[in-house]
C-alpha positions in Angstrom: 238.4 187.6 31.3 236.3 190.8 31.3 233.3 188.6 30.8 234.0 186.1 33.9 234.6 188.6 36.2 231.5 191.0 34.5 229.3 188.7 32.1 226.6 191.6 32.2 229.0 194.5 31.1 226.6 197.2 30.4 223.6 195.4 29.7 220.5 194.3 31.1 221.0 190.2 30.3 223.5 188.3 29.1 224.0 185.3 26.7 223.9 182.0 28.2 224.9 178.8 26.4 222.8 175.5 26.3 223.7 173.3 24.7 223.1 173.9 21.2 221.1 177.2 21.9 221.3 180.0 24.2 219.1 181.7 26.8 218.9 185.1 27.7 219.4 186.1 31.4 218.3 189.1 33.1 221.0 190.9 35.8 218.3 190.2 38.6 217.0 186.7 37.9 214.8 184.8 40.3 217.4 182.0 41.6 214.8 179.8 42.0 213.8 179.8 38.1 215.9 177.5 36.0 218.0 178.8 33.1 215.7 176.6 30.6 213.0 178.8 31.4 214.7 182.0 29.7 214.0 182.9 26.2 216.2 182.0 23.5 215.6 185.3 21.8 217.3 188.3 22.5 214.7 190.8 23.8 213.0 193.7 21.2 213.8 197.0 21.3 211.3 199.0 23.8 211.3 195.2 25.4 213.0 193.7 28.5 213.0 190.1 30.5 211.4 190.3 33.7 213.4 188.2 36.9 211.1 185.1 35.8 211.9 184.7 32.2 209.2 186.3 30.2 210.0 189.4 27.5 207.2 192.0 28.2 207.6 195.8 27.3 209.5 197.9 29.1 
């Protein structure tokens, strides 16, 4: 339930299933971008997602 109401919790993305994989979503993702667009790894350390979808350094 905590995850419906929160699915962020305390972190900067969360998981999002697809189908047989996952993306990774940032908390202030560009509506306009579509979820396929988000990568399917989980960010580095020293790394984050940017609203668009691409991992660069943080």
């Amino acid at each position: 339930m905590r995850q419906v109401l929160n699915p962020y919790g305390d972190a900067d993305y969360t998981e999002v299933p697809h189908g047989s994989h996952s993306h990774f979503v940032p908390k202030d993702r560009d509506p306009d971008v579509d979820i396929g667009q988000f990568p399917t790894t989980r960010p580095g350390p020293g790394q984050r997602i940017t609203p668009q979808g691409q991992i660069v350094p943080k």
